[in-house]
Every structure is written in C-alpha cells, then in structure tokens.
N, C-alpha and C positions, 0 to 999 in steps of 0.2 A: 599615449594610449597603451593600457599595460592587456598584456595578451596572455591566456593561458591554455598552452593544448592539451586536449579533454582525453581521455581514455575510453569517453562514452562515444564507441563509435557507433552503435547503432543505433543514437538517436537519426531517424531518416524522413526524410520530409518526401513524399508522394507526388506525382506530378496529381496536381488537381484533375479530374477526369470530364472536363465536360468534352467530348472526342469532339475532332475538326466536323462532324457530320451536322451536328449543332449550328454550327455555322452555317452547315450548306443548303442542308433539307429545311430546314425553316425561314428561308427567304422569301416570306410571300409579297413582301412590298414589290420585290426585283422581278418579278413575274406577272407583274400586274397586265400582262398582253396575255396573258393564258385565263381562261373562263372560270368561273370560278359553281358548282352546282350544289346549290340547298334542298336536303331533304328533310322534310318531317312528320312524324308520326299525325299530330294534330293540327296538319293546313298550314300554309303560310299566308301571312297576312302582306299584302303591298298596300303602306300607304305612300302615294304619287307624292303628296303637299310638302310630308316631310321627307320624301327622298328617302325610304327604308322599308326592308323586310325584314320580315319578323318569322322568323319558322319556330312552334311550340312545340313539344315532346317528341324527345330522343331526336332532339336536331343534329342535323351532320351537314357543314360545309366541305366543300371537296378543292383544292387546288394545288397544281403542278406534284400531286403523289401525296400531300400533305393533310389530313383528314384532323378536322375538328368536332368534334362534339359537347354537347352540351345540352340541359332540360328546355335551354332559350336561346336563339342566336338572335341578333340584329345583324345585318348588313347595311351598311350605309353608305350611300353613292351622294356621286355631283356631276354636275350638268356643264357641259365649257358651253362657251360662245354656238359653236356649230350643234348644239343638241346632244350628241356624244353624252355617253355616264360613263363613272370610271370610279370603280368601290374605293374608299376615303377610309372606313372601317370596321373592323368586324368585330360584335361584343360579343361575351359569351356568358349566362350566367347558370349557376346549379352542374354540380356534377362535369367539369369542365372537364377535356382531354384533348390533347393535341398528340395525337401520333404522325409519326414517319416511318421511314423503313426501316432505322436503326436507334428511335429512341422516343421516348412518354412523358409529355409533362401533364400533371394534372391537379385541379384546384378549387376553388368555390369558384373563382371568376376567371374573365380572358377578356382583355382587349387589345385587339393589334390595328396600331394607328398605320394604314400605309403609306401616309402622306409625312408619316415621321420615319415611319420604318422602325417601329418601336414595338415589342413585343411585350405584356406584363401582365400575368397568371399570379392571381393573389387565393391569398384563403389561410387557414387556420392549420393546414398541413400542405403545402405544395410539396410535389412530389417528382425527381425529373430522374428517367432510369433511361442506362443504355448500357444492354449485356448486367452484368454479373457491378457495376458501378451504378451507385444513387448517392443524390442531393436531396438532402431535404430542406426547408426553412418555413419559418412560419408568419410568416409577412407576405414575401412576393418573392417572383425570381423573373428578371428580365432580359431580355436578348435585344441590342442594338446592333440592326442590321448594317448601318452604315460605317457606323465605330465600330462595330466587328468585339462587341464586350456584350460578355454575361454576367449578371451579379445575384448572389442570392441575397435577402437581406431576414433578419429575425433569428436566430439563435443557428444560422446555416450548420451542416454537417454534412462532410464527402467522404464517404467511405468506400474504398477501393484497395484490393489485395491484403484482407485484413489490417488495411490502416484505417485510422479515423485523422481528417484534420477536419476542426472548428472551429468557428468566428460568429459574431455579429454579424459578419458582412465579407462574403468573399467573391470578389472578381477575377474573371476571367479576361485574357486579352488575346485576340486572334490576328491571324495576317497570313499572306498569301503567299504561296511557294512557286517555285520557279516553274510547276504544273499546275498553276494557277488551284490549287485545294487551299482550304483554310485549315490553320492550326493555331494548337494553343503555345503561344512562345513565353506570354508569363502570368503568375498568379499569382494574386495579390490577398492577404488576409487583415482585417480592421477589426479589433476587438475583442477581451477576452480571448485570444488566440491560443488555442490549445491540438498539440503534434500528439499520435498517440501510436506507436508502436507497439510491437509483440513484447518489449525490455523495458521502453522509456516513456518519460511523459516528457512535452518541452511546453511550455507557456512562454508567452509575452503577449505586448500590448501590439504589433505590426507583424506581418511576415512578408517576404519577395522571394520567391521563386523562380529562379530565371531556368527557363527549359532546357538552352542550347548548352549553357554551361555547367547545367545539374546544378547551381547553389543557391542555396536557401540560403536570406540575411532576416534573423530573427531581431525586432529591437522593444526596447522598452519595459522595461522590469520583467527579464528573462530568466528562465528559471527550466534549469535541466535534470530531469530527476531520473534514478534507477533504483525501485525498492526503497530504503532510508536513506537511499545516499543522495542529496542535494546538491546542485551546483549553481552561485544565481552571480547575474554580471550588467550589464548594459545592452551588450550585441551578443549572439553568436551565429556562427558562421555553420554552416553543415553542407561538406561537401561530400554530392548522391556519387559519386566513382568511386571516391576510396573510402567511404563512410565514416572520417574523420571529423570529429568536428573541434573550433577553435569557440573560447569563450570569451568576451573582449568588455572591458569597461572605459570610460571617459573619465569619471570623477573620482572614482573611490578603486579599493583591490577589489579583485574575483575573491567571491567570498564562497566558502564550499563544506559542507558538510561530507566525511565518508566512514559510512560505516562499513566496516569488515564483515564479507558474508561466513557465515557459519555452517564450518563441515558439516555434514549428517554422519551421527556417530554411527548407524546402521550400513554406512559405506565401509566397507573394508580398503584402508592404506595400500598401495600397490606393494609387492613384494622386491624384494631385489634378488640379486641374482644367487646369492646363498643362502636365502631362503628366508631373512628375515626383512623386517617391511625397513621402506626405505628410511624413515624419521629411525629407529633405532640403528641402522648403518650407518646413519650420519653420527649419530651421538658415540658410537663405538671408536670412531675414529676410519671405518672400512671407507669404501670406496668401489668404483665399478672396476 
C-alpha cells in the first residue's frame, strides 16, 4: 500500500450531529407503561372492531414529554389474553412533527411501530433540527430504538459548524455510557459522499467516522480537493486532533494535481529591515 501525507490539513470531517438526546427523548416504544393522550381539533373517532383511533385536524399525541402532531393520527392498539390494550402503533399522516425538548423532526408521514420500536418519518423534505445543527433527506429518516441507529436516506445532508457532510445515506450508531446516556460513537456515510469545509471538498464512494478516536476513513474513488489543486487515491485517512490527513491507494500511485496559488499583486511584499522588500534582499545578496 503506497502512502502519501497530504499538506491538506484542513480537509476536516465533522462529528455527525444527530446529539445522544435523539436517542433518549424519542423512546416511546420503552415507555409503553406511561399513558399516552390524543387531542384533536375535528373529534376522534374509536372504531372497537379494528382496534383504532383516529383523531382528525391538528392532531396531537402526547407521551412521556414527547408531542406528535399531524393533520391525521391513528393510534392502534391490542388486546392480550386478559382484556388489557397496549398501543401496537401510531401513524401520522399530513403535516407531521415530532418534537421534544431538544429537537424536531418533521415530514409528510410518521409511523412508529412499538412493537418493533421502529421509528420512520418520510416525505419529500424531512427535516430533523436540534439547536443551530439539521438533517435534512428526501426519502425518510429513521430511528431504531433497540439498535440504538438512525439513518437518513435520499440525497441526506448534515450541516453543523459551517460544515456540510453528504451522502445517499447516512447512519448514525449510538451506545450507552457508563451514566447510562446515549451517544453517538460512529457515523457511517454510503454514497456519493461528499466532506465540505470552509478550504476543501473531500468526495468518495464510503466514509467512517469513529467518535472516540477523531478518525475519519474515506474509501472508494477518493478525491481531495482545495481550489484547482486535486488529490485523488483509494483511501484517506483524516485525523480530527491534528488535522493531518494521509492519502492511501491499493492498486495504482496517489495521483495529484497542484496548482500554485497566486500572490495578489495589490499586496505589498513585506519590507526587510533596510528598507527594501525581502525578494530584492535576497537577490542583492543582503541578509537579516
């Protein structure tokens, strides 16, 4: 494997921002002991036979802190052995919104299966915000309670701290700390993959991001760019501490375009210390 360290250190891979709260506040499968209350503008309908409610305009379901809305809810329940009901699913359709206390997702649709513990908000622009960070995608974006993974899917884009990263398809993977909170320890990007900083573009076909150790592994027809200057390889490596990154290939050389940036002739040349600018101190033969 031939290796070559890059100068391009600021190409910088972002931690994906879906925050551990993601995780927490939207567990309503895991709370299925807590009540759950539908309001709505136009009456709710109970039909007994099929075991559902229907609440119509400006529905809002209510549970454990977690507020849904939507033009149409269904609620749908089941019946054990001893009579008992115990909600099975909740759909949402028109104008959908899922808030908590620290973030919004919202879409044309929502259904969350409790008995999968499966969460999946689709529509033509899903939209998921927490603080000053959003996802967007145009497919769907789902939360697996029990897997503790979120994925966006359809042209995804995360943009946080003036970064953009992009994909087809980007997942989130969460997991529990020794204070039992959830977090995101890695993120995963499928497709199209494009890194976008304040200096660099980085593309490839995969990305990984691993939290704990800051490094991003870019692969699959990888290409690092700043301005005209090109860098394209197999792998590269980008590590978030010292903003170094390595460019690596398997079959062939790092193939690399650079072009040389161009003074601005409107900049004045620094002076040296007898008064004449440094480029002609050097050509004189002087010295500091």
């Amino acid at each position: 494997m031939t290796k070559a360290y890059l100068l391009v250190a600021s190409v910088t891979l972002f931690l994906f921002s879906l925050p551990s709260a993601f995780a927490q506040t939207l567990n309503l499968a895991s709370t299925n002991d807590a009540p759950i209350e539908v309001y709505a503008d136009n009456g709710i309908e109970w039909q007994q036979d099929n075991e559902v409610l229907i609440a119509r305009g400006n529905a809002r379901a209510v549970r454990a802190g977690v507020n849904i809305y939507a033009d149409v809810l269904r609620a749908y329940y089941k019946r054990d052995a001893s009579g008992n009901s115990d909600l099975s699913r909740l759909d949402g359709a028109g104008k959908v919104r899922i808030i908590s206390a620290s973030e919004t997702i919202e879409g044309d649709g929502a259904v969350y299966d409790m008995q999968q513990a499966i969460l999946v908000v689709t529509g033509r622009k899903v939209t998921y915000t927490s603080g000053a960070d959003v996802i967007t995608a145009d497919k769907q974006m789902e939360y697996y309670e029990t897997a503790q993974k979120a994925v966006a899917r359809g042209n995804a884009v995360a943009l946080h701290d003036g970064k953009k990263l992009q994909a087809q398809i980007l997942e989130a993977y969460f997991r529990k700390t020794a204070a039992d909170k959830s977090e995101v320890h890695e993120v995963r990007a499928f497709n199209d993959v494009v890194i976008v900083t304040e200096q660099d573009v980085a593309q490839s076909d995969k990305a990984i991001y691993n939290v704990k150790t800051e490094l991003a592994t870019m692969t699959g027809n990888v290409r690092l760019t700043r301005g005209e200057s090109v860098l394209a390889g197999d792998t590269a490596e980008v590590n978030m501490k010292t903003g170094i990154s390595r460019l690596l290939t398997n079959n062939s050389r790092v193939r690399g375009i650079i072009v040389p940036q161009k003074r601005d002739p409107s900049v004045k040349a620094p002076k040296a210390k007898n008064g004449t600018t440094k480029s002609s101190a050097t050509k004189s033969g002087t010295t500091k």
